[in-house]
N, C-alpha and C positions, 0 to 999 in steps of 0.2 A: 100316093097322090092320085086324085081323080084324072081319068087320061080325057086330052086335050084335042082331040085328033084335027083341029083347023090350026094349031100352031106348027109353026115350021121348026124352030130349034128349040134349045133347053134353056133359053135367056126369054125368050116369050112365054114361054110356060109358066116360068118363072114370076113376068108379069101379072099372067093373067089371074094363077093361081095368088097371087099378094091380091091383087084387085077382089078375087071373088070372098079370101078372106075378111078383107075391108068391112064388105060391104055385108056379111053375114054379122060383122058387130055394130053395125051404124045404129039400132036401136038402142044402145046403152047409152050413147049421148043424150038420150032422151028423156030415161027411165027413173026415177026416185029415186032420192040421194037412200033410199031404205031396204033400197030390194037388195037380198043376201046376194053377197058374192059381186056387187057391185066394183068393190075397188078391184075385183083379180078382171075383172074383165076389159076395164080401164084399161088396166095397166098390159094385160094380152095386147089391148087395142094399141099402145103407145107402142109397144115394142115391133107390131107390126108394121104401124106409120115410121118407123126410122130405119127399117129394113133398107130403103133403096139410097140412102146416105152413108151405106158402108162401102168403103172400097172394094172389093169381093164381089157385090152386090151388080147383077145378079148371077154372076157365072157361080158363085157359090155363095149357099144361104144356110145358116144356121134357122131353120123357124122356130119359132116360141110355138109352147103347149099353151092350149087352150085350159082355160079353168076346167077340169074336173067332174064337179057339182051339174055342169049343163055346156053339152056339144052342140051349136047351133046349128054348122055345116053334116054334119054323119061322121062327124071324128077326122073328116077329111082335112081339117083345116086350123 
């Protein structure tokens, strides 16, 4: 995980890191129902929008793999 050094604990981190992942797939909501690999990135995106509706969450997180085919953050996310 990319370090955070203005977060204080590992439940902010936690956020921040969900947030920055978010925001690295906000372009597939956008993108043609055609382009390959469309439905894994969706579905990356859904699993990371329900992350903070687990109990765990976020003192411990399972994160989802990114599609494979194409890392938008540097594999970071």
């Amino acid at each position: 995980m990319t370090e955070l050094p203005f977060a204080r604990n590992t439940e902010e981190i936690a956020v921040l890191y969900h947030r920055r992942c978010l925001m690295a797939t906000e372009w597939i909501e956008s993108h043609p129902v055609a382009l390959a690999g469309r439905a894994q990135w969706l579905d990356y995106r859904r699993q990371l929008m329900v992350l903070p509706q687990k109990a765990e969450w976020p003192q411990k997180v399972s994160w989802p793999e990114p599609p494979r085919q194409a890392r938008l953050c540097g594999g970071t996310c």
